[in-house]
N, C-alpha and C positions, 0 to 999 in steps of 0.2 A: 266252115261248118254248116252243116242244114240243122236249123234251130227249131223246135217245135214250142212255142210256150203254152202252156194248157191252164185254162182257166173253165173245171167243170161244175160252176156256178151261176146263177145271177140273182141281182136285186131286183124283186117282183115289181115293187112301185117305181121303179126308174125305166125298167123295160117295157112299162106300158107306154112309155110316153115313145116309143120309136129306135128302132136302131141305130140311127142316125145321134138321135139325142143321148142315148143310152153310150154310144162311145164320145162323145162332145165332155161326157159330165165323170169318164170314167179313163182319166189319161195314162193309166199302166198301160190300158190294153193298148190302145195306138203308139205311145211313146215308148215305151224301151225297143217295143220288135222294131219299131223306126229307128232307132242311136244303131241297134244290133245292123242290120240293115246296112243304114251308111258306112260301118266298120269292112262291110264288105261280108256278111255270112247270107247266108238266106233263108229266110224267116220265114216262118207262119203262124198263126195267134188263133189254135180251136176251144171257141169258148158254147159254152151251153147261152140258150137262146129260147125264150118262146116259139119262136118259129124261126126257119131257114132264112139267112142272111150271106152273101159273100161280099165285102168288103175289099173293094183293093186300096189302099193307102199309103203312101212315103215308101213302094214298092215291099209293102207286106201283103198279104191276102191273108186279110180275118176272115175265117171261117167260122160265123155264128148257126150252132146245129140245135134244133129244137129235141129234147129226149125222145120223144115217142109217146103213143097214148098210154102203154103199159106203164112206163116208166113214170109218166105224169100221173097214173093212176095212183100208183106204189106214194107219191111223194103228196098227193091229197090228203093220202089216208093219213100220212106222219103228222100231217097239218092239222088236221081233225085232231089227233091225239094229243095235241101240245106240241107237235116234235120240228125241229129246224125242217123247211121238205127237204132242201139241197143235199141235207144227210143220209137221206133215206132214196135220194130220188138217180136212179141209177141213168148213169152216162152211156152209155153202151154206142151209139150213135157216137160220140165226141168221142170213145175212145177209139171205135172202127176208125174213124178219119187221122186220127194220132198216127196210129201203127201202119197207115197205109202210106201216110207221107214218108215213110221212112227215114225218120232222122237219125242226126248222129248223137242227137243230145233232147232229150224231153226236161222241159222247167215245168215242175207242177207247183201251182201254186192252191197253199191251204193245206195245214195239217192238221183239221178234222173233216176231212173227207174221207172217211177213213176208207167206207165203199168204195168209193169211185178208186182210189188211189190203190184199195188192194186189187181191182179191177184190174184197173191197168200195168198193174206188176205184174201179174198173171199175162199178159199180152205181151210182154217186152222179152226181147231176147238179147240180142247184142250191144241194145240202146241204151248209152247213159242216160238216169234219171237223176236229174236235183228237185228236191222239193222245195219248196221256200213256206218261212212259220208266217203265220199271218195274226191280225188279233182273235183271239178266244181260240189260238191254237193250242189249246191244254191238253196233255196227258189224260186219253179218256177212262171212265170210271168203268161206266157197265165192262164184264169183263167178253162178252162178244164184239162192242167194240176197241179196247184195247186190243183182242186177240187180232183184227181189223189192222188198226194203225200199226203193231210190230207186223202184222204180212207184207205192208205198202213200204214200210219205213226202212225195212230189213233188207226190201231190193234197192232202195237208195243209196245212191252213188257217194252223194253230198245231201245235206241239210241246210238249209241257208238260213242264219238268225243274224238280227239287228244287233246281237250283243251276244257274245260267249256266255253272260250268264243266263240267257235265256234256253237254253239248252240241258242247263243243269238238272232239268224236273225228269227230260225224258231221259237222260242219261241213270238218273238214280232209280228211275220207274225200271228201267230195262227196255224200256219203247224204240232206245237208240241201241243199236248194237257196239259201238266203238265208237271214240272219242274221233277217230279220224276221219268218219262222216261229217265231223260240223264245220264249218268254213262263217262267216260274218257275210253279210252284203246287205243293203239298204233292202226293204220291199218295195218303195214308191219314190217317187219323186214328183216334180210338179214342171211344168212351163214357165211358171209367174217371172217374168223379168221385174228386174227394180224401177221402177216409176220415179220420177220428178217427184219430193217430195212435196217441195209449194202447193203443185197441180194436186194432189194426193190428196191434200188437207180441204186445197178449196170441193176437191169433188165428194170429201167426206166429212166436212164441216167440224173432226176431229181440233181441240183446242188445246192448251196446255205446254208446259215447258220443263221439263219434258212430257210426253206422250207416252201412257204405260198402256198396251192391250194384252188382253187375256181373252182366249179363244178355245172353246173346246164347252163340253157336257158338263152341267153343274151337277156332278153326282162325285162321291165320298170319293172315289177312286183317286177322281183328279183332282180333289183335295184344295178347292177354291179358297175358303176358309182363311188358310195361309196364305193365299195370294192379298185376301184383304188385310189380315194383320200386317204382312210386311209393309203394302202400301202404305198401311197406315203410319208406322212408323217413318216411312220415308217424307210421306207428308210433312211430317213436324220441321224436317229440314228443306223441303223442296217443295218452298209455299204454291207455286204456280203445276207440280205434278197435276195430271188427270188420268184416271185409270178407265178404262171401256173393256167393257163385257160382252163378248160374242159368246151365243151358247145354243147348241142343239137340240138338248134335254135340259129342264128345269127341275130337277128333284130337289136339291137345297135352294131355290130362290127366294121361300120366303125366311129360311134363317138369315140368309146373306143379306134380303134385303134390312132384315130385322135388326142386326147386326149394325147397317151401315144407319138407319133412323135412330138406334141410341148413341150416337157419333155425332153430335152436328157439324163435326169440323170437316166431316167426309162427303156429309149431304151434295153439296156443291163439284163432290173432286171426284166419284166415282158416279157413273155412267149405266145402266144397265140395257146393253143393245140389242138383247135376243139374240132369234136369227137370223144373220146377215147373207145375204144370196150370195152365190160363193164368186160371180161375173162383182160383186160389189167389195170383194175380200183385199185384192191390190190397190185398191184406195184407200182401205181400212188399214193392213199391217204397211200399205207405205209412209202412212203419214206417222207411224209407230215409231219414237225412237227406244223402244225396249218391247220385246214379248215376255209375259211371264206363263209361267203353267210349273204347277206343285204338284207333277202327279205322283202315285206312291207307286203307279209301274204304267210301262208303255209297252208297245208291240218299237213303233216309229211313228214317231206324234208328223202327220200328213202337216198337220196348221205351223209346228216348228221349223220344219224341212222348209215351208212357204215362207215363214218370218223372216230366216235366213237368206234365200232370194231375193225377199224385200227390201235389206240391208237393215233389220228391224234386230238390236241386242238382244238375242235370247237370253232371260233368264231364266233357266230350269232348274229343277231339283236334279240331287247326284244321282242317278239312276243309270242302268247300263245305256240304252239306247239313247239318253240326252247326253251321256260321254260320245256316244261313235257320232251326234253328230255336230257335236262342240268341236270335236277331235281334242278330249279330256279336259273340255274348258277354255283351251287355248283362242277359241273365237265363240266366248259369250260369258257368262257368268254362271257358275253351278253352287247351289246351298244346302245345304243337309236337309234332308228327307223333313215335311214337315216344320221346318222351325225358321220360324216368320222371322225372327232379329238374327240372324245370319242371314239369309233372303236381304232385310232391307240393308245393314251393312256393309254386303259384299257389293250392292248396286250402290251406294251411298260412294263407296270407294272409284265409282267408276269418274276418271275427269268427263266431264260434259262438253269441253272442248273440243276434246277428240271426238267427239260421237261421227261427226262427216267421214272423219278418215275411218272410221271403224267400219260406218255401213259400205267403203268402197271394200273393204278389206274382207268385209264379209260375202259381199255378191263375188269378187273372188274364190274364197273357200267356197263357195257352191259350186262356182263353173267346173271347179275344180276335184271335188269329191261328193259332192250330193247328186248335182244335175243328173240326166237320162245318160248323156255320152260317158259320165263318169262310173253310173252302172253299169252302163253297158261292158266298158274296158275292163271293172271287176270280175264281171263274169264271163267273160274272153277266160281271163284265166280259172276260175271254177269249172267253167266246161269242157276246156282242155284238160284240165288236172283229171274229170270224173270221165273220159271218156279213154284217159289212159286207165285209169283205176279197173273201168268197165273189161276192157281188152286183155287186161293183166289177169283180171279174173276166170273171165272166159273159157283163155289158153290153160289155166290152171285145173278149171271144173272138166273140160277138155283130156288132161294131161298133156296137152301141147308144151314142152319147155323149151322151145328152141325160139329164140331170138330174131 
């Protein structure tokens, strides 16, 4: 297959710092068109760019396309208004390069692009297109751009979500046309191999018996709150527990902290880490024997996918996307939405004995259905499926019925 991934995006403060650095710190792009790649198809990865970049890589050539001054102009102005620019800032450039590679299959990633993605509907003829849902891919309001997302959506082959229930918004909106666009497949994955956890600890001064980390945005979503209740309860039985906090955003830090100073039995046992550089994170979740996160919805938690690799027990709230990647619990622990003594009971329940044998068991199920090679072989099969879909169509809009 000739693969095109299309990524008509980027992050303004990462991209200042270089292209170079900008793919170092952003491993979709390089790692799956590389798993794809080694599978034997042939790749190409055309992502938006401040300025002109061609990348060759693990025998991919990333093509980073800068929009144009018009197009940069368009997406100032959205920025001036309040407005995302990437939404408003038209690809025209990235998509010229899509449709001249001529593939046999386009991966767009991001559905609230609604622009760009009905852009490029409007370009494509014969080519399969999958979109993939990424986070704040919501069913849009305004109704010019929902008109937008069902024009992009409508020529979508497949849909790709982390969880069949995540597809339920657009399916009930009308944004999806049919139930037999949506398909499941991971958005990201990571590289992080499992670390020596001795070496782990010593290089992250992490202490504790066990070791509980929680990593992610101290905001309502992710539902911290419960992370500290359960702990706490687990404390009263696992005097030597110590919980560490990695966190990106601080919007509830001082209830948490507040929280944890009228506790003094916690003072000592919970950790408050900030933000931890992400080259510092596999010394943090390796020296981890349990990851927690209560969040009340995910896209695909990036830090849980990592814990996993780590051979770190995830324990997540039941949620669709910490089902697909527990694979329904069967490798980690899942608690009711919310509710901190099922949280600590169902970890309470876990033998500590075993913990070795679990984290070998777990960097398994990664090698196995998380990692990039593991995406990659998923969407072998979605691209095959949407580019007979694509063909069958075709002959039909055609009147071609012969075989």
């Amino acid at each position: 297959m000739r693969i095109v991934i299309a990524i008509p995006w980027y992050d303004d403060a990462l991209a200042a710092r270089g292209a170079a650095a900008y793919l170092r710190a952003r491993p979709l792009q390089r790692q799956l068109g590389a798993a794809l790649a080694q599978a034997g198809h042939e790749v190409e990865v055309v992502m938006s760019f401040p300025h002109d970049a061609v990348v060759k890589d693990q025998h991919v050539e990333l093509r980073m396309i800068s929009p144009g001054p018009a197009a940069r102009a368009l997406g100032s102005v959205a920025r001036r208004l309040g407005r995302a620019r990437a939404l408003y800032e038209p690809a025209l450039r990235a998509i010229d390069a899509i449709v001249r590679a001529r593939p046999d299959v386009v991966h767009f990633h991001g559905t609230t692009l609604h622009l760009n993605l009905a852009l490029l509907a409007s370009r494509l003829r014969d080519e399969a297109l999958v979109v993939q849902y990424h986070g704040g891919g919501a069913v849009a309001k305004n109704p010019a751009s929902r008109a937008l997302q069902r024009a992009g959506l409508a020529r979508a082959d497949r849909v790709l979500f982390t969880s069949a229930e995540q597809a339920h918004a657009f399916l009930s909106a009308g944004a999806l046309r049919s139930e037999a666009q949506v398909r499941t497949a991971l958005e990201v994955s990571t590289t992080m191999t499992a670390p020596d956890r001795d070496q782990a600890r010593r290089r992250s001064g992490l202490t504790g018996d066990p070791v509980f980390v929680s990593a992610g945005r101290l905001h309502p979503e992710k539902n911290p709150l419960t992370v500290l209740r359960g702990f706490e309860i687990i404390a009263r039985s696992w005097r030597e527990a110590r919980l560490y906090l990695c966190y990106t955003s601080d919007e509830l830090l001082p209830s948490l902290r507040g929280y944890v100073a009228e506790r003094p039995a916690l003072g000592e046992r919970v950790r408050f880490l900030g933000r931890v550089a992400h080259e510092d994170m596999p010394a943090i979740l390796g020296s981890a024997d349990f990851f927690v996160q209560a969040s009340l919805r995910e896209v695909a938690s990036y830090a849980a996918i990592e814990a996993v690799a780590a051979g770190a027990v995830p324990v997540l709230s039941r949620i669709g996307p910490f089902e697909a990647i527990t694979a329904g619990g069967r490798f980690g622990v899942l608690f009711a939405v919310g509710d901190a003594e099922d949280l600590a009971q169902r970890v309470l329940a876990v033998d500590r004995s075993e913990l070795p044998a679990l984290r070998v068991a777990l960097r398994a199920h990664f090698d196995a259905h998380l990692s990039f090679p593991a995406l990659a072989r998923r969407l072998e099969t979605i691209y095959a499926e949407a580019i007979r879909s694509r063909r069958a169509s075709s002959k039909n809009e055609s009147g071609d019925t012969t075989k």
